[in-house]
N, C-alpha and C positions, 0 to 999 in steps of 0.2 A: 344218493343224497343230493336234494336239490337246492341250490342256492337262490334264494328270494330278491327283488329288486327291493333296495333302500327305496321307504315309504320317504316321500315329500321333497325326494330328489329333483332340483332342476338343474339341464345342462346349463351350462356357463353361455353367455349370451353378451360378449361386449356394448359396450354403449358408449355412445361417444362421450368424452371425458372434459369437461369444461378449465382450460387452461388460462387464465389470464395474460392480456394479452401485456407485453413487456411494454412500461413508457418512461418517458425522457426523467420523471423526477425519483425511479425506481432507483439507480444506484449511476454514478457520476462514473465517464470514461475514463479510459487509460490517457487521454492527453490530459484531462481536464486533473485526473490524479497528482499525475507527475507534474504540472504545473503547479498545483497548490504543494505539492511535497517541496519544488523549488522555492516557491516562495516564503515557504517556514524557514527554510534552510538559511537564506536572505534576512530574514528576521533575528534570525538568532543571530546570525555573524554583526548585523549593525548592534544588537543588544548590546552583544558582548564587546564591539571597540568601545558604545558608548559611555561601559560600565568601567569600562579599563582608562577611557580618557575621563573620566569623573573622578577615579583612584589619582590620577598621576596629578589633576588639579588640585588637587586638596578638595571636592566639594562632597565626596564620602570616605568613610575610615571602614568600609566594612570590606576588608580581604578576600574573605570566605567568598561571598558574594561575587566578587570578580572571577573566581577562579571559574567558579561551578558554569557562569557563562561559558567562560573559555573554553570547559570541556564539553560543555551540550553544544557548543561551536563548534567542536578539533570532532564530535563522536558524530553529529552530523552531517561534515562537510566526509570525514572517514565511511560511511552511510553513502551517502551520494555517489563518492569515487567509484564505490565496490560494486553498484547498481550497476553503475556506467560502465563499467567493465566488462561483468556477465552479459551484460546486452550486445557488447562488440564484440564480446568472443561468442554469442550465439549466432548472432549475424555473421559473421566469419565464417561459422563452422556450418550455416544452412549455403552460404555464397560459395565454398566449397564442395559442397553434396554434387555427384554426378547425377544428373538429367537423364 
């Protein structure tokens, strides 16, 4: 019994592949990242003293409001620390790898 060649077969025949090429307004660096991540950071912490010294003056009654600062401040600045930390203990832990 003879096996027949598949009609309208063609070998596979690569072509080069059109990739675009990567540019500057494609997606923002890792400095440029962690500098605006700092800067929110900053943000939030002035919000929230300035929310908290507006309470203590008498120039708002709204509580709530203060707090929520404080904790998108305290989960923030908590955010940052724990970043910062992974990072010095990954740098540690490649500054220790044997060469």
């Amino acid at each position: 019994m003879a096996i027949g060649p598949i009609s309208g077969f063609q070998p596979f025949q690569p072509t080069q592949i059109h990739r675009p090429e990567p540019s500057q307004s494609a997606g923002a660096g890792f400095a440029e990242r962690v500098g605006n991540a700092v800067e929110d950071l900053a943000a939030s912490q002035n919000k929230a003293a300035e929310s908290a010294k507006a309470f203590e003056l008498g120039k708002t009654s709204d509580l709530a409001s203060v707090m929520v600062d404080q904790q998108i401040s305290s989960l923030g600045f908590q955010f940052a620390l724990n970043v910062r930390n992974k990072a010095l203990s990954a740098y540690r832990d490649i500054m220790n790898m044997p060469v």
